[in-house]
C-alpha positions as CSV (number, residue, x, y, z in Angstrom):
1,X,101.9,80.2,63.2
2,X,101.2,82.3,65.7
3,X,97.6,82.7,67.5
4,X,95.9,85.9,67.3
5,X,92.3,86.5,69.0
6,X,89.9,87.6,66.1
7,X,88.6,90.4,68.4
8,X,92.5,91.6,69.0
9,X,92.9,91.4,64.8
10,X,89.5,92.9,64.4
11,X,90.2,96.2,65.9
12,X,94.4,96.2,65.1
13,X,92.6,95.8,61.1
14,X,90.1,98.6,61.8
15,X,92.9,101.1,63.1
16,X,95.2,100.2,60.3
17,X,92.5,101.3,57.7
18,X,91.3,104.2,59.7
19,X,94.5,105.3,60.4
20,X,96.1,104.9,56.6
21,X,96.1,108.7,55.3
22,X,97.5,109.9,58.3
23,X,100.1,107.3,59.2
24,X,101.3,107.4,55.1
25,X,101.9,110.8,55.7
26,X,103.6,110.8,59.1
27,X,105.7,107.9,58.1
28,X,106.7,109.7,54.4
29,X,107.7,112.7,57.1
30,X,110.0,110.8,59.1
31,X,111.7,108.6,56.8
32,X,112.5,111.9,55.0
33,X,114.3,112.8,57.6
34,X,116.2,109.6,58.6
35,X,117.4,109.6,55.0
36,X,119.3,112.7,55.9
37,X,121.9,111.1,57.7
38,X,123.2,112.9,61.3
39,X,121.4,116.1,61.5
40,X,124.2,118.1,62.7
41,X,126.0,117.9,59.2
42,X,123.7,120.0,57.8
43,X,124.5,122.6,60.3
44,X,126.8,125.6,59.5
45,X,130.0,125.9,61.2
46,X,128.3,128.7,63.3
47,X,125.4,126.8,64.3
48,X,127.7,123.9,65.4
49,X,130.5,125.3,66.9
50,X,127.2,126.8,69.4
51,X,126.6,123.3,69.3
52,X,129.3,122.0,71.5
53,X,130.7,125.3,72.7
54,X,130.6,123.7,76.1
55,X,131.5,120.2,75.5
56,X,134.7,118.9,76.0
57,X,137.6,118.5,74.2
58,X,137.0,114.8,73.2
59,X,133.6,115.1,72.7
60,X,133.9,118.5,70.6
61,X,136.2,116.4,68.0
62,X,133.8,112.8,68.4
63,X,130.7,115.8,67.2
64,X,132.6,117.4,64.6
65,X,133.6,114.4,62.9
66,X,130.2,113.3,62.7
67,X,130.8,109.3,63.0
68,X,129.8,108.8,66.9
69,X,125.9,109.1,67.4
70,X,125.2,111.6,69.9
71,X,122.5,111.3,72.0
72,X,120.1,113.8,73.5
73,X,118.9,113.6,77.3
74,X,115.5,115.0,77.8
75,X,114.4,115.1,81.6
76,X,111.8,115.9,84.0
77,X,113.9,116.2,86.8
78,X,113.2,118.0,90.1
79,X,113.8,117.2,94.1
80,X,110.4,118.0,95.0
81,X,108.6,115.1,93.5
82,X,109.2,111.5,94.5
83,X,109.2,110.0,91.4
84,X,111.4,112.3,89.5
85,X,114.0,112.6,92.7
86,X,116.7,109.8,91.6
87,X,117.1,111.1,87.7
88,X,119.2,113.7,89.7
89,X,121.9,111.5,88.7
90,X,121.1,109.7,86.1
91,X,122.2,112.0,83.1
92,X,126.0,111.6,84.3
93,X,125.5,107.4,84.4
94,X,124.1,107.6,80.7
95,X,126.5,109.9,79.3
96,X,129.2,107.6,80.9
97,X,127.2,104.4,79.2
98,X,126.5,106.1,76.1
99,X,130.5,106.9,75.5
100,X,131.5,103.1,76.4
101,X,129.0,102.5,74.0
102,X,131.2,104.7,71.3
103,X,128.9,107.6,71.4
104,X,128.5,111.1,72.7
105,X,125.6,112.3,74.9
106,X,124.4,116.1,75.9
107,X,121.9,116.9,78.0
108,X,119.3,118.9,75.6
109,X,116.4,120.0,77.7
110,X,114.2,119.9,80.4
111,X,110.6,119.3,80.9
112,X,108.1,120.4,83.9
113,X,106.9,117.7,85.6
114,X,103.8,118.6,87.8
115,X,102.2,116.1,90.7
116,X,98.5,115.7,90.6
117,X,98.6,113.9,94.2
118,X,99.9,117.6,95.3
119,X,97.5,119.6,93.0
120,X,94.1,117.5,94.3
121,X,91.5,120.4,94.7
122,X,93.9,123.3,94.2
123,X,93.8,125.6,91.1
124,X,96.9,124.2,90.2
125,X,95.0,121.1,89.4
126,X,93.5,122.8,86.5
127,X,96.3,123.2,84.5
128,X,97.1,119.3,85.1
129,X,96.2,118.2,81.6
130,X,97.2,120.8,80.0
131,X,100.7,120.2,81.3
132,X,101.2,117.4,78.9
133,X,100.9,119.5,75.7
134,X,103.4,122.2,77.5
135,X,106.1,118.6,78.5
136,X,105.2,117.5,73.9
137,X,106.3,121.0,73.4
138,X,108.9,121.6,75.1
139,X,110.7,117.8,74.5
140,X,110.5,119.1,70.8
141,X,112.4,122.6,72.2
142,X,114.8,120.2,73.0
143,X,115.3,118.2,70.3
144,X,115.0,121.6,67.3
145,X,118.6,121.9,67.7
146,X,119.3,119.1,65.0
147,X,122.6,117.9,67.3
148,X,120.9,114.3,67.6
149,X,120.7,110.7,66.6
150,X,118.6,109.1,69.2
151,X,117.2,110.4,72.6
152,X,116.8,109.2,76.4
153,X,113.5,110.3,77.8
154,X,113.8,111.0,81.8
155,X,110.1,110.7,83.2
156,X,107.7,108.8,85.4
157,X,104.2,110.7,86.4
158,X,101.2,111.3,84.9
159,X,101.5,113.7,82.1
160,X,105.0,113.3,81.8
161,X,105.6,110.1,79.9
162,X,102.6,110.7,77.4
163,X,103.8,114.4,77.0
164,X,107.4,113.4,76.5
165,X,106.3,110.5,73.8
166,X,104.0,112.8,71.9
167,X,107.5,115.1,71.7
168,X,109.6,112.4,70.9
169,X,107.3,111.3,68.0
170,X,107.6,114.7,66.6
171,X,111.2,113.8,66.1
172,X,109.5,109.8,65.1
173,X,112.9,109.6,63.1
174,X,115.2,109.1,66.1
175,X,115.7,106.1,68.2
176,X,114.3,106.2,71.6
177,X,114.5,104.8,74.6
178,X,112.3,105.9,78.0
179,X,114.0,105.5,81.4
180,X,111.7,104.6,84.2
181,X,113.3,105.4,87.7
182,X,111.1,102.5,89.8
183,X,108.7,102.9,92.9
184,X,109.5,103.5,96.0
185,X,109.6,100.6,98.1
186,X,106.3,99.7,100.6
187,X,105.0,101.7,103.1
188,X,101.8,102.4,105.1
189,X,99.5,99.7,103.3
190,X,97.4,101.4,100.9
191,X,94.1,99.7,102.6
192,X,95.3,101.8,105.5
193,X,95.7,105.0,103.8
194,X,92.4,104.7,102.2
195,X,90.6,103.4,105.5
196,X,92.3,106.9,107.2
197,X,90.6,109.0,104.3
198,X,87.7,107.8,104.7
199,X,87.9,108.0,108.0
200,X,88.8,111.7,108.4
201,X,85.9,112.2,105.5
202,X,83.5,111.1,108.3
203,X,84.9,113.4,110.6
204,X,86.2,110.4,113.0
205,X,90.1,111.1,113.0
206,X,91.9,114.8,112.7
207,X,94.4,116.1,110.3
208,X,97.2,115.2,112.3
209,X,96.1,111.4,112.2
210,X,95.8,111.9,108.3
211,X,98.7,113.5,107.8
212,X,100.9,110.9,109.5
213,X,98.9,108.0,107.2
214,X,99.7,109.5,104.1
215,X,103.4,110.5,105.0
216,X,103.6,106.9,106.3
217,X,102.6,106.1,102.2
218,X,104.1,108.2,100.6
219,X,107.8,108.0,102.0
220,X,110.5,108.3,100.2
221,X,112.0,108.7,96.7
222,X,110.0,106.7,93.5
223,X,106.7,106.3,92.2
224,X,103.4,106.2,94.6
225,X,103.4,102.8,95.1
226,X,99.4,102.4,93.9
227,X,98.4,101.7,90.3
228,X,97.7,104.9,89.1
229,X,98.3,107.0,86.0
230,X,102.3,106.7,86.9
231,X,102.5,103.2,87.4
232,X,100.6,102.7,84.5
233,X,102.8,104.7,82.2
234,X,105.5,102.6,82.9
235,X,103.6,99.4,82.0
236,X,102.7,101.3,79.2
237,X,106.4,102.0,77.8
238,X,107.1,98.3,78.5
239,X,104.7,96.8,77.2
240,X,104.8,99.0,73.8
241,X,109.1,98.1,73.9
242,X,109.8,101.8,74.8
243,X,111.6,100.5,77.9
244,X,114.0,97.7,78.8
245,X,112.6,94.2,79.4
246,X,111.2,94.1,83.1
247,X,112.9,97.6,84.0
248,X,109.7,99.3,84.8
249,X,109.4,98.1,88.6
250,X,112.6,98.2,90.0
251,X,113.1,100.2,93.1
252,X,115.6,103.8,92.9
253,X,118.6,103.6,94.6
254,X,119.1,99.8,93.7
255,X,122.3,98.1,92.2
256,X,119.9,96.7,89.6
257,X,118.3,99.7,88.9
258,X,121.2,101.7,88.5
259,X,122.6,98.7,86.2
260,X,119.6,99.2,84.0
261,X,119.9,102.7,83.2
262,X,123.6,102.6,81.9
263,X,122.0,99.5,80.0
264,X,120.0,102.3,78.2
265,X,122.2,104.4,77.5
266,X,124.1,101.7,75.8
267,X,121.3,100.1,73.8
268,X,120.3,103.4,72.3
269,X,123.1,104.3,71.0
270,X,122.9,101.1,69.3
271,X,119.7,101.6,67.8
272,X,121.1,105.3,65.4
273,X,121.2,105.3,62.0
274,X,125.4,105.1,62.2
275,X,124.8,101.3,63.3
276,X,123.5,98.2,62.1
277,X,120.1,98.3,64.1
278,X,118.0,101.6,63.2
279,X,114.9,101.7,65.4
280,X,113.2,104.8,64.9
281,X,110.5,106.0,67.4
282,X,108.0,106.8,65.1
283,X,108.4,103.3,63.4
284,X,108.2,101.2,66.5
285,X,104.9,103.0,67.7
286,X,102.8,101.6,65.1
287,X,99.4,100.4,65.3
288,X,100.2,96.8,66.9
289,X,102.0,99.1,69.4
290,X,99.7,101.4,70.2
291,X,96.6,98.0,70.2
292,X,99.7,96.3,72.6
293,X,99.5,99.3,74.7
294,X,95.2,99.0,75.9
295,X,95.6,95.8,75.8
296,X,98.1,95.9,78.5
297,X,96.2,98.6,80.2
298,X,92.8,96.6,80.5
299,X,94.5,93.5,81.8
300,X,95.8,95.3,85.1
301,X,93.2,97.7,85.7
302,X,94.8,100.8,84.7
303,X,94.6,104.2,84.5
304,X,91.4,105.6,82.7
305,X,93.3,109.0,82.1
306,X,95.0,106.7,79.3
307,X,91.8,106.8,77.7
308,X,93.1,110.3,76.6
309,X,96.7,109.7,76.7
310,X,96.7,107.0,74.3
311,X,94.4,108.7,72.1
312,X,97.0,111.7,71.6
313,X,99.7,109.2,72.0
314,X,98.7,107.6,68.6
315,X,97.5,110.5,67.0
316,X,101.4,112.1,67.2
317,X,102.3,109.1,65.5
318,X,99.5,109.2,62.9
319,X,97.4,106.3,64.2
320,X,93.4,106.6,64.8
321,X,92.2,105.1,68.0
322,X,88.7,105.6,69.3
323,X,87.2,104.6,72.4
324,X,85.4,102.4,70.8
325,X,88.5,100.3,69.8
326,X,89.2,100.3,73.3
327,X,86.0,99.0,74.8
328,X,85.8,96.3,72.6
329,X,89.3,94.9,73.5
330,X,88.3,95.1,77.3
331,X,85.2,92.4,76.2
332,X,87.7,90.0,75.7
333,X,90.6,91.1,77.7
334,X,90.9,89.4,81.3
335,X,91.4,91.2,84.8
336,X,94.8,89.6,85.7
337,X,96.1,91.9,88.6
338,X,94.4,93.4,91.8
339,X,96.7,96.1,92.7
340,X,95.4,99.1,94.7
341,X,92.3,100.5,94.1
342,X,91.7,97.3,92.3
343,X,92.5,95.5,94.8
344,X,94.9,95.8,98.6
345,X,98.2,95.2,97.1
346,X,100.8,97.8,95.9
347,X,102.7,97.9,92.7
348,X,106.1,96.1,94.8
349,X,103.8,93.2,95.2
350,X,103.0,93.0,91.7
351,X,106.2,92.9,90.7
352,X,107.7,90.5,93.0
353,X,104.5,88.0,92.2
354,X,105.6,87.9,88.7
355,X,104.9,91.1,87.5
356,X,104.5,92.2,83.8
357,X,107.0,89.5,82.4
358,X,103.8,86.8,83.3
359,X,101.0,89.4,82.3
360,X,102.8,89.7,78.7
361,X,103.8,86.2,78.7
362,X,99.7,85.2,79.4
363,X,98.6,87.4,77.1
364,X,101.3,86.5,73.8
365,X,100.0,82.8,74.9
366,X,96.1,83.5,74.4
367,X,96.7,85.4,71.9
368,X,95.7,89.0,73.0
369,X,99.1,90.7,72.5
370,X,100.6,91.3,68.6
371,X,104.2,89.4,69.3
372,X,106.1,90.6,66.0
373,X,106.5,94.2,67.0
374,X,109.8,96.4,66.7
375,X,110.8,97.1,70.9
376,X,114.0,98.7,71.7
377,X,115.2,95.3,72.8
378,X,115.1,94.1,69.2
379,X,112.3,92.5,67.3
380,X,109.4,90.7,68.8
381,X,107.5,91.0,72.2
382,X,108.8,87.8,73.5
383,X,111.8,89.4,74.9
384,X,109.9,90.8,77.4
385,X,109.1,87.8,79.4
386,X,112.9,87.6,80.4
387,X,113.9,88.8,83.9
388,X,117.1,91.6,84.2
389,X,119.7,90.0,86.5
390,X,122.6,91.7,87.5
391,X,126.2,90.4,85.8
392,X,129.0,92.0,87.6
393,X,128.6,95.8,86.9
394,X,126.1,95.0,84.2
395,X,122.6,93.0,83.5
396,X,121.9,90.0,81.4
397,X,118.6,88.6,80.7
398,X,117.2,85.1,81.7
399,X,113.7,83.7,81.5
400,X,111.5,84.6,83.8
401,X,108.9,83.2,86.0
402,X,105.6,82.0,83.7
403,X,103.3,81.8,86.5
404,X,102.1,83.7,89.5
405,X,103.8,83.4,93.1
406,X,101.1,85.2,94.3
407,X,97.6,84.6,92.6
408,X,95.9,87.2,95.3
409,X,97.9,89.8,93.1
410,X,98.6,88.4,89.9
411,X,96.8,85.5,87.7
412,X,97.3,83.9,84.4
413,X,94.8,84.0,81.5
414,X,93.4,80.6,82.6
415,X,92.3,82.0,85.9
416,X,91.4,85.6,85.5
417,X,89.8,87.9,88.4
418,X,87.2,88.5,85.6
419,X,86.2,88.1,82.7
420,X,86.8,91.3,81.2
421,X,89.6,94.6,81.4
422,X,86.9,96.3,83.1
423,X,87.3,99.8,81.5
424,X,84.2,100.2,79.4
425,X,82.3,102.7,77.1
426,X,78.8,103.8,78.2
427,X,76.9,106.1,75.7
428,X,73.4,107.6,75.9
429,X,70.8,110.8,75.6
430,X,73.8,112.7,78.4
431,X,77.2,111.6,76.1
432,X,79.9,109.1,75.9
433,X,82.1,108.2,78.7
434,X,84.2,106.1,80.2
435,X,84.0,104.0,83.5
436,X,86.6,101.9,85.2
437,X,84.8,98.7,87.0
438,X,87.6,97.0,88.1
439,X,87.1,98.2,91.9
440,X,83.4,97.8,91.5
441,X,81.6,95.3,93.3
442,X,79.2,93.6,91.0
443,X,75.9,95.1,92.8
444,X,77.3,98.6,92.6
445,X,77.8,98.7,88.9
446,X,73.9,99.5,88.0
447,X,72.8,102.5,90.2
448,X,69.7,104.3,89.0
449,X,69.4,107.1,91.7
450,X,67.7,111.1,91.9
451,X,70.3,113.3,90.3
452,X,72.3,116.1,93.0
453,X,73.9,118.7,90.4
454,X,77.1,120.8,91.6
455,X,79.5,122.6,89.4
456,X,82.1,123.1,91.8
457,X,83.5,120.1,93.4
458,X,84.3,122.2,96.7
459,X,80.3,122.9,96.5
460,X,79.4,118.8,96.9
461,X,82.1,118.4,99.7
462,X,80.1,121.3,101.6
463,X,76.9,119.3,101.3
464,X,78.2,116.3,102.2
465,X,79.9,118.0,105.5
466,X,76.6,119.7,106.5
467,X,75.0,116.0,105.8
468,X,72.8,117.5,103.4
469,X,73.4,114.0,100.8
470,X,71.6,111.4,101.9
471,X,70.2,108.5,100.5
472,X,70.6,107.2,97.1
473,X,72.2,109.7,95.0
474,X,74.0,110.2,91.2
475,X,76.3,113.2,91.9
476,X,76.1,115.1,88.5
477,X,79.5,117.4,88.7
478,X,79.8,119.4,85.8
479,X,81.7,122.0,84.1
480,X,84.6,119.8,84.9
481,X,86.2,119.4,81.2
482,X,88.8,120.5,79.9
483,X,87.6,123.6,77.8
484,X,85.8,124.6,81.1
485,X,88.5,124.5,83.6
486,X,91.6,122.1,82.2
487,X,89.9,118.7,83.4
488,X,91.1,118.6,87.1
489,X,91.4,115.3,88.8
490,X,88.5,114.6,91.0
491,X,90.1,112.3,93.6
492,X,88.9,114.7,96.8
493,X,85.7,112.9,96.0
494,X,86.2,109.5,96.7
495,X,86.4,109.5,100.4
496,X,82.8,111.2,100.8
497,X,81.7,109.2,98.0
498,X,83.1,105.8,99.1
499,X,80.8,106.9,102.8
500,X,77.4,107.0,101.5
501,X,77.8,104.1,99.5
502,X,79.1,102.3,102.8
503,X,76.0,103.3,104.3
504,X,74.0,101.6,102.0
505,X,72.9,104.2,100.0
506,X,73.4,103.4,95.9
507,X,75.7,106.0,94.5
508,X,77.0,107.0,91.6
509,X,79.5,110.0,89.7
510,X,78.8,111.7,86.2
511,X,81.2,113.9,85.5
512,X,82.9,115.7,82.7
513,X,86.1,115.7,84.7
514,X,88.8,113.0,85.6
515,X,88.9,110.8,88.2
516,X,92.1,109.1,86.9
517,X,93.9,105.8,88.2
518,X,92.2,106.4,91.6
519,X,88.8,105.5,90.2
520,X,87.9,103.0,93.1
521,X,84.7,101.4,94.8
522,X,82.3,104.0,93.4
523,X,81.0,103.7,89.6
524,X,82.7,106.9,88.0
525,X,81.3,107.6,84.6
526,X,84.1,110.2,83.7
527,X,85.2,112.3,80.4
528,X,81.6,112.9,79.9
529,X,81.9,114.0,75.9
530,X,80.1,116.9,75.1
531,X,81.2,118.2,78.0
532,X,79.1,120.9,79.5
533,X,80.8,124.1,78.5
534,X,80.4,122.8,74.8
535,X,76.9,122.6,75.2
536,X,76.7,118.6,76.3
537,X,73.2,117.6,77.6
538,X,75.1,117.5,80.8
539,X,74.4,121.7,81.4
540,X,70.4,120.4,81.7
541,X,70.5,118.0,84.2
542,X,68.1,119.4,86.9
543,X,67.9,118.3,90.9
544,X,66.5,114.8,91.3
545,X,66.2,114.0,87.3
546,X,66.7,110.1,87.6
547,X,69.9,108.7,86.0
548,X,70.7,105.4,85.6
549,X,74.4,104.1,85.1
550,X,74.8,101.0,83.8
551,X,78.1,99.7,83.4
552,X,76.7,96.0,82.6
553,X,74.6,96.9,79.7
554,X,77.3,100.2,78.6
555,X,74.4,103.2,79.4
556,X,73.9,106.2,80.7
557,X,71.0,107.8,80.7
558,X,69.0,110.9,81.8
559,X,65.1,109.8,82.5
560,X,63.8,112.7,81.0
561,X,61.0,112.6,77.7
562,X,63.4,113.3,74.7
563,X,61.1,116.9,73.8
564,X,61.1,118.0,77.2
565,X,64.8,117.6,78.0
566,X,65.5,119.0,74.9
567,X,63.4,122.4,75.6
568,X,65.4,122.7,78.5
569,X,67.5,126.1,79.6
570,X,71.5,125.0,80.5
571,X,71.8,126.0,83.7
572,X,75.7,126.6,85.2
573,X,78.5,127.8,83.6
574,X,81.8,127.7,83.2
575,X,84.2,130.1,84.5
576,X,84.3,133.3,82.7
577,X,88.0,133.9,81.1
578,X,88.0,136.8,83.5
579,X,87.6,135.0,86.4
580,X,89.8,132.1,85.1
581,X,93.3,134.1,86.9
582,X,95.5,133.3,89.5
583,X,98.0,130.7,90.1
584,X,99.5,131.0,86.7
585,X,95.7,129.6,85.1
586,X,95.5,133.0,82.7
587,X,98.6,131.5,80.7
588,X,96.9,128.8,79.6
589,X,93.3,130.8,78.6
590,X,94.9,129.6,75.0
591,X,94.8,126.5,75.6
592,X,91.5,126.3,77.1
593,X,90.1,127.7,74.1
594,X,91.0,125.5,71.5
595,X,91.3,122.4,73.2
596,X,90.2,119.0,71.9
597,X,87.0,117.1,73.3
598,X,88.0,114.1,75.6
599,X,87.5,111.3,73.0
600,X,89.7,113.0,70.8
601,X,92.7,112.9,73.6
602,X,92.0,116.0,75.5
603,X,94.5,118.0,73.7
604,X,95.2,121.7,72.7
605,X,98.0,120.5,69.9
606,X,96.6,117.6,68.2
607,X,94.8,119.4,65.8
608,X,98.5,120.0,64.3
609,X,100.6,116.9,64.9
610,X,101.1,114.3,62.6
């Protein structure tokens, strides 16, 4: 019998109950509609024959005859971003794969797919989170046609993948399979960038030196090669069997790589209701799934914007998951990967150390990953310790490597780089919020320090040009979340941040914003909840209050006498909805005003799905 980790069971058993109305009625929903049979039966000759008006002739009869699956291409294509560069090709190799496979394929929709590392400190920033409701919504656009029997999600970045998996799980009835398009390969070292940041943050190198460091980083076509919110959506659809076994990492541009993505379009259409092996999206993201998925998360040090993400993830699908469930599986879940800001090495490195086929393999062993799971590669986790290799045109799997080539990178169970995921939950008289310790030095993860209160990030990057911070500090940046202004990303930060604290000064952030995969050197408590703008204690934090934030004992707290802090006056505001224009912001005023809390996943929509 299989090992599980009481803890892992613990929590998977409390989501289960939790979860039970909602996940009954989401699962009666879809398995409604899989009893249905192919959709585009039920559709009148009109609505059909609009249906494959332009397809052609081969493909028109395979969709009126209503025996080949057809499968539905959603993308977030563009040649401006990096990461979403090399899908320009990649709907031509699937439907090619898909009909050797004896199906039909049609390219249903697009989704936007915006870059946060190009938004940092723009207005544009601030509809950044609410993008991922816009990418759920309009993946369902695509899908409403009822043409479909299973569906190819296109999509890398940060709200991308969760957006496109909240939209797919609308449709939880149809088979599908996410295909990652790889990092791009190594550049400038990501020490280096950082050391230039911080260096041009001090004043010490110009723009032009900058500039060169970051294009020497970001270089080419593929994911940014540091573990950030893209990186760690990939691990994410891996680990949960959304992807192929160990296809995540694999460079763009690659025979490999391209090898895997006509393997997709194969095994989907292999997974439709018109074959042997239904697989249903909404089936395969169950609770052991989405408990799979943190787990996963915890033990690389990743992203803490899928704090939210997972949240609405499971929600879609019906599930519960609180914070809470997540900060008790970091107690026991090991740091088993220093990859930048956790540590000097880039997601390439990872990989070629080992990669996610040891972390899972670790994991299953001690227990801390649920191994009988549904994945798109068939039934049980174990699958996804194999290696792709490259057969002629195509790719077989073979077992891969069960221990690290590189244990400055990557390390087994046995021989953690600490003893716990380090995301945690700290709660107390400001909120609950989260705070990624991974990149934090022991000594630097209990600051108590004189609070400095902005409520413009622009306003605590003028003070710390005019050298007005100095000495210990907790910057208190509020009016940050996301019914303020969207939750921007907070990354223009770390460089002034990451200074004082070099200068000895103890530091600290509390913020109802995001601070995302970047969350480095500095303790970060983030996704304050109440957020200012709903009336959090946060809005009556004065000047020099002291704060404490204590990621050892899970606190944050305001030094203040209950009564008096209480009695206080919010101070601050929010952005009026008047002044809330410009650069496309007053289209999402909607969204701002009904849009969940943090803990709840951060979303305008969720209120509504499942």
């Amino acid at each position: 019998m299989t090992y599980t980790h009481p803890v892992l069971a613990e929590v998977t058993d409390r989501i289960i109950a939790a979860s039970e109305p909602q996940r009954t009625k989401y699962l009666k929903r879809i398995r409604l509609a899989g009893d249905r049979g192919p959709a585009r039966g039920r559709l009148a000759c009109a609505n059909l024959a609009h249906g494959f008006a332009a397809s052609g002739k081969a493909d028109k009869q395979a969709l009126r005859g209503m025996v080949k699956p057809n499968i539905a291409i959603v993308s977030a294509y563009n040649d401006m971003l990096s990461a979403h560069k090399p899908f320009e090709t990649f709907p031509a190799r699937l439907k090619q794969a898909v009909i050797e496979a004896g199906g039909i394929a049609q390219f249903a929709g697009g989704v936007p797919a915006m870059c946060d590392g190009i938004t940092q400190g723009r207005e544009g920033m601030e509809l950044s989170l609410f993008s991922r409701d816009v990418i759920a919504m309009s993946t369902a656009i695509a899908l409403s046609h009822d043409m479909f029997d299973g569906a190819l999600m296109l999509g890398v970045c940060d709200k991308i993948v969760p957006g496109l998996l909240i939209g797919a799980l609308g449709f939880g009835h149809l088979p599908t399979v996410f295909v990652p398009a790889g990092p791009m390969t190594s550049g400038l070292s990501n020490g280096e960038k950082a050391k230039a940041r911080q260096l041009y943050a001090e004043g010490k190198v110009g723009r032009d030196a900058l500039l060169e460091a970051e294009a020497a980083s970001y270089h080419s076509s593929g994911t940014c090669t540091f573990f950030g919110t893209a990186n760690s959506n990939q691990l994410l659809m891996e680990v949960m069997g959304l992807h192929l076994p160990g296809s995540s990492f694999v460079n763009p541009g690659t025979p490999l790589r391209d090898a895997l993505t006509s393997e997709a379009g194969r095994r989907v259409t292999g997974l439709t209701a018109l074959g042997e092996n239904y697989t249903p999206v909404g089936e395969l993201v169950d609770e052991r799934a989405i408990v799979n998925g943190c787990v996963a998360l915890l033990a690389v040090g990743g992203s803490t914007n899928h704090t939210m993400h997972l949240v609405a993830i499971a929600r879609a699908a019906g599930i519960t998951l609180t914070w809470n469930d997540i900060s008790q599986l970091s107690s026991v879940v090991p740091l088993l990967a220093r990859i930048y800001p956790n540590g000097s090495a880039d997601v390439n490195h990872f990989h070629a150390a080992g990669g996610l086929g040891v972390v899972i393999g670790s994991l299953l062993d001690a227990g801390l990953l649920h191994e009988d799971v549904h994945t798109v590669a068939g039934r049980g986790l174990r699958r996804y310790i194999q290696e792709p290799k490259l057969d002629g045109d195509g790719v077989l799997w073979h077992d891969g490597t069960n221990i690290s080539h590189d244990t400055t990178v990557l390390r087994g169970f046995d021989d953690p780089f600490d003893v716990d995921g380090g995301l945690k939950t700290l709660a107390g008289n400001l909120g609950s919020c989260v705070i990624k310790t991974s990149a934090v030095k022991q000594e630097h993860r209990t600051v108590t320090a004189p609070a400095v209160v902005f409520d413009d990030q622009a306003d605590f990057l003028s003070a710390f040009a005019d050298g007005e911070l100095d000495g210990d500090l907790v910057a208190v940046l509020r009016y940050q979340g996301p019914r303020a202004i969207g939750m921007p990303e907070l990354h223009k930060l770390s460089p002034a941040l990451g200074v004082l604290q070099d200068r000895g000064h103890r530091v600290a952030l509390v913020t109802d914003g995001r601070m995302s995969g970047a969350s480095g050197k500095v303790p970060a408590a983030i996704h304050l909840t109440p957020e200012a703008a709903s009336g959090g204690p946060l809005a009556r934090v004065r000047n020099g209050d002291s704060i404490t934030v204590d990621a050892i004992a899970g606190t944050l707290t305001v030094h203040v006498p209950d009564a008096e802090f209480a009695a206080r006056t919010p101070t601050g505001r929010a952005p009026d909805p008047d002044e809330w224009v410009g650069t496309g912001r007053e289209l999402f005023a909607g969204m701002r005003a009904v849009v969940g809390p943090a803990d709840q996943g951060a979303s305008a929509i969720s209120a509504w799905v499942a």
